[in-house]
N, C-alpha and C positions, 0 to 999 in steps of 0.2 A: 533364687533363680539367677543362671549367671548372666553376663552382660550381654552376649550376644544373644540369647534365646532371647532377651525383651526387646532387644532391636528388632531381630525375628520375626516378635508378635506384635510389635506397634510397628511397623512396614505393612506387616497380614493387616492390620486393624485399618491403616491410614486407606492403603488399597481397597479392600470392603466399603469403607464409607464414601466412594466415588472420588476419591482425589483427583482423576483424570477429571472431572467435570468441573473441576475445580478451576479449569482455563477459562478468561473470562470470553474468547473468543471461538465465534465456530466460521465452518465456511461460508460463500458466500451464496446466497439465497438466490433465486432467478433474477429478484430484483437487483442485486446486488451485480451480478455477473453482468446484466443488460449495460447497468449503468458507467463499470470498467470497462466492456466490450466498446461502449461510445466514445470513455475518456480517451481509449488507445489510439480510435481510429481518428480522433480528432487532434491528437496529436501528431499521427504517421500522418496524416494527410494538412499539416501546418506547413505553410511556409516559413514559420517564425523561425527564428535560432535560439537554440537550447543552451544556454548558458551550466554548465556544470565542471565545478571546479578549478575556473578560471578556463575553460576550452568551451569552445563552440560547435553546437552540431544540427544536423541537421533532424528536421520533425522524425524521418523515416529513422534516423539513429535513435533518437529521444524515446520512440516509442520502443523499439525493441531493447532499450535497457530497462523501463521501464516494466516492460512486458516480464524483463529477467528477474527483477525485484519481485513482479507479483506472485511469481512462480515461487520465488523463494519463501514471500510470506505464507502464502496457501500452502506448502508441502510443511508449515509449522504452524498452521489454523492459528495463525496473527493478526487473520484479516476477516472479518465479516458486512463490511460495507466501504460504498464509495469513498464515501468521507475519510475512511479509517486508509484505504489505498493511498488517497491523496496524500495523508500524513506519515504515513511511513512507507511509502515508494514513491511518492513524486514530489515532495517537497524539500529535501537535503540530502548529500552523499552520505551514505552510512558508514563511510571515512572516515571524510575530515569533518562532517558537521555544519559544513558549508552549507547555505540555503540554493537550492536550484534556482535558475532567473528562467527570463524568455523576452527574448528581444521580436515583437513586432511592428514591424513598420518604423521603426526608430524608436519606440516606445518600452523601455526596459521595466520588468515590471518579476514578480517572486510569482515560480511556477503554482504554488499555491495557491494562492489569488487566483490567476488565470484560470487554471483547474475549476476551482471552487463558482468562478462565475460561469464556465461552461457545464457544468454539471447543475447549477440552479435554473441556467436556460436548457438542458435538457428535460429535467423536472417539470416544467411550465408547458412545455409543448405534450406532454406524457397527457392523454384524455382521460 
């Protein structure tokens, strides 16, 4: 058999046995949408400053790049939960690798954290 016919038929083979399922991520679940749908609106509606990449911005900015990362992970089913949103669209520039900050109140602090204690107090209030 020549080289390409087996590549051929282990591609056919790979495909049949659900390779595509083989991603470990899918989209995000109602729960899952509720709980970004919160993270964004409690960001657009922060007074804090969004520290990214050494620039400052504002909540309403923060949230709509934000919002631009999520889009990008969902349209690559990268993302299946909050959690997973916070770590790959709100915790570092997918740049330079920078960690996102957030300045409140004078209080500097890594968007992640911040994120992660608003989403454990959204959690607690959920009946």
């Amino acid at each position: 058999m020549n080289v390409i016919k087996r590549l051929g038929m282990a591609l056919i083979a790979i495909a049949a046995s659900g390779w595509p399922a083989m991603n470990a991520y899918a989209a995000l679940d109602a729960t899952g949408q509720r709980e970004v749908a919160a993270l964004l609106a409690f960001v657009g509606n922060s007074n804090c400053t969004f520290i990214r990449n050494g620039s400052s911005y504002s909540g309403v900015d923060a949230r709509a790049h934000l919002q631009y990362k999520l889009e990008y992970l969902e349209r690559r089913d990268l993302i299946n939960s909050a959690e997973q949103f916070i770590a790959r669209a709100g915790s570092a520039s997918s740049f330079s690798g920078k960690p996102y900050k957030v300045n409140c109140e004078g209080k500097e602090q890594l968007s992640a954290d911040w994120l992660t204690e608003e989403l454990v107090r959204l959690r607690q209030q959920q009946p």
